[in-house]
N, C-alpha and C positions, 0 to 999 in steps of 0.2 A: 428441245421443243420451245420456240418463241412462249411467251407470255400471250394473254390474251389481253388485249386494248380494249378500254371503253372509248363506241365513239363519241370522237369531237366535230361539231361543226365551225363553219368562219358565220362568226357575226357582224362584223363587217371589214369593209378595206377601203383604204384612202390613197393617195400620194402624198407624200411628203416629203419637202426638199434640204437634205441634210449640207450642213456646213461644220467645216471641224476646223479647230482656233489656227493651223497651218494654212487653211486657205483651201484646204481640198474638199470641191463638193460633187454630191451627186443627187438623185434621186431615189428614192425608197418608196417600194408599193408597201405599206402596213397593214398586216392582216390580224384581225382580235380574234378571238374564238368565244364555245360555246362548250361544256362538257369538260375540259380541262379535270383531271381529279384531282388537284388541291383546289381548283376553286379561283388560283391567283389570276392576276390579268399579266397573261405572260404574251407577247409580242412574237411574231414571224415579218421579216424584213426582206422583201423580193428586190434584190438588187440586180443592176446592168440585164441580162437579157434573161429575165428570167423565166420569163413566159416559154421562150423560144428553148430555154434549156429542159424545160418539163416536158415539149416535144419532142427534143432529142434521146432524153428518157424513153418515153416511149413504143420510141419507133425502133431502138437496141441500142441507142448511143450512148457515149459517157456521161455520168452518173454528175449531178449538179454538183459544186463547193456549196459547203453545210458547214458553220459554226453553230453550235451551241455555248450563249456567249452570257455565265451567269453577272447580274448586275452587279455594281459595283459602285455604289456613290462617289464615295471618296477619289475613287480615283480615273471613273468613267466621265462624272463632271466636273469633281472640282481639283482634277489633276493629279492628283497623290501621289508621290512619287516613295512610298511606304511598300508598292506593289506595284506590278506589269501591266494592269490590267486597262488602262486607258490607252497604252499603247498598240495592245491585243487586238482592242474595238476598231481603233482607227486603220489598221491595216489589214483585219478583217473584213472593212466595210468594201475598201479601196480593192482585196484581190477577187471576191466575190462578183463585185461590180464590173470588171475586166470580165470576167467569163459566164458571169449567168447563177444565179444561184439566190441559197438564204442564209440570213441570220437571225438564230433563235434568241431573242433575247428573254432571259429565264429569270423571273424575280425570287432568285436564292440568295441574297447577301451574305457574305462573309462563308461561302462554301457551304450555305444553308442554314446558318445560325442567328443570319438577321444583324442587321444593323449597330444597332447598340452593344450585342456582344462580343459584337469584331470587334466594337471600339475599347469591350473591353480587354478582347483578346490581345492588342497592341500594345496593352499598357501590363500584361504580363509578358511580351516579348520586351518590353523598353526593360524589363527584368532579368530577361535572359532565357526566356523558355525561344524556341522558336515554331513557327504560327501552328505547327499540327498541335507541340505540346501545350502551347497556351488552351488551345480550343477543348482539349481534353480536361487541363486544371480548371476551366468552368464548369463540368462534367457534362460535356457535349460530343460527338462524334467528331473523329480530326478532320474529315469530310461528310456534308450530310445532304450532300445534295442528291436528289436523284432525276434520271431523265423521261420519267412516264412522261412527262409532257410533250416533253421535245420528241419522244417516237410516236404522243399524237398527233400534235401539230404536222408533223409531216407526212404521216397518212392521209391528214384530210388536206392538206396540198397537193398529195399524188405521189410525195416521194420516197419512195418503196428502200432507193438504193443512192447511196450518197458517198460523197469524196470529202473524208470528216478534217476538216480543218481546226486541227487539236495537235498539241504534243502532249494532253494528260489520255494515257492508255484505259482508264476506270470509264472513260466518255466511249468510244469505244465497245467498251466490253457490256456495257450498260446496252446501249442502244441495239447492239447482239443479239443480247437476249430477250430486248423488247422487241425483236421479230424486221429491224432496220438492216438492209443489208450494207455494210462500213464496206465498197468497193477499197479503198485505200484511204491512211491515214496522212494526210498531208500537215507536218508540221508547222506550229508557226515561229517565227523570227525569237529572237531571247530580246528583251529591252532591258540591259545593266545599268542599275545607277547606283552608285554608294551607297543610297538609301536604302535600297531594294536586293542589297546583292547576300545579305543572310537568307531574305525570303525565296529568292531565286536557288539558292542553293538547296535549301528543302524542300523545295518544291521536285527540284531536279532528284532530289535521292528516293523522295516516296515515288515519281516517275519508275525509277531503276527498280524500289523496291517490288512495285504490284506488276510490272513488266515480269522479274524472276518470277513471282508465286505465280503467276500465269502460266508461263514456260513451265513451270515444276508439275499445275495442274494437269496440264496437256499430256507430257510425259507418262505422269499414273494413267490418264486414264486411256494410252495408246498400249499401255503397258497390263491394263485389266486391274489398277490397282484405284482404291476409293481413298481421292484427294483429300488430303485431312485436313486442311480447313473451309470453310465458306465459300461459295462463289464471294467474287467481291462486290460491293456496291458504291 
């Protein structure tokens, strides 16, 4: 049984015309909200036709591209090549934009732990833990982010059912059960750089890892058996 949502409304919406330091630009409808339950000023980003794709929804057709796209200072503005995630946004924005759709931009830094303790989190990876274990020896969650918002934001856009432009499986399973229907998970691209390629590799194992316990969940419970740990979050 989906979760029950509080609603959210849009308080307002602007265009805004994005440029990224390679030279590719487009246009963004910016929608704020109203209701949100943390409160944050978390952003929805209507790219290329997107109007026309919330039509298509409704009339029985396929289901918009949807990132949910947490911030990222370091590396969303001022390039970081520590992590992926500037290069996520940029070609996020670019395939979105090609086919009609949004992106969530969700104010969770550092996987939901905020700014300053990623920073500190990097300086117990320049240690040798890598990012889940840092985030844990601060006594924090390895992941803490969660997507209520992102399954309101997209109710009150209208979009019931969506084409999730992720390769983290937890986005996914979250948005599931907050009552989103995940049509398909469309991967995204891997961006390697010497700098980033420990971070990418644990990234890729917790991937593997909550991917198994998911398959193991399923099994018990096709099986009539009570899955012994947590849903995930």
């Amino acid at each position: 049984m989906p979760e029950a949502l509080p609603v959210a409304t849009i308080r307002t919406q602007v265009t805004v015309p994005l440029a990224f330091p390679d030279g590719y630009t487009t246009t963004a409808r910016v929608f704020t909200f109203k209701g949100l339950v943390d409160g944050r000023e978390h952003l929805a980003l209507g790219l290329g036709d997107w109007a026309g794709a919330l039509d298509r929804l409704a009339t029985g057709g396929a289901a918009p591209l949807v990132r949910p796209h947490s911030e990222c200072l370091t590396g969303d503005v001022f390039g970081s090549q520590r992590c992926d995630c500037g290069p996520q946004l940029r070609e996020a924005v670019q395939r979105i934009a090609e086919t009609g759709g949004f992106l969530l931009y969700l104010r969770q830094e550092g996987r939901g732990i905020g700014l300053y303790a990623k920073l500190d989190a990097y300086a117990l990876q320049d240690a040798g833990l890598d990012t889940y274990q840092a985030n844990v020896a601060l006594g924090r969650g390895e992941d803490e982010r969660d997507y209520t918002v992102a399954a309101q934001m997209l109710a009150t856009l209208g979009v019931p059912r969506v084409r999730l432009l992720s390769s983290n499986p937890d986005k996914a399973e979250q948005l599931t059960r907050l009552g989103v229907d995940v049509a398909e998970r469309v991967l995204t691209s891997v961006f390697l750089s010497p700098a980033n390629a420990g971070y990418l590799a644990a990234k890729a194992a917790k991937a593997a890892e909550v991917e198994a316990a998911e398959a193991a969940e399923a099994a018990d419970v096709l099986a009539g058996r009570t899955p012994e740990r947590p849903v995930s979050r």
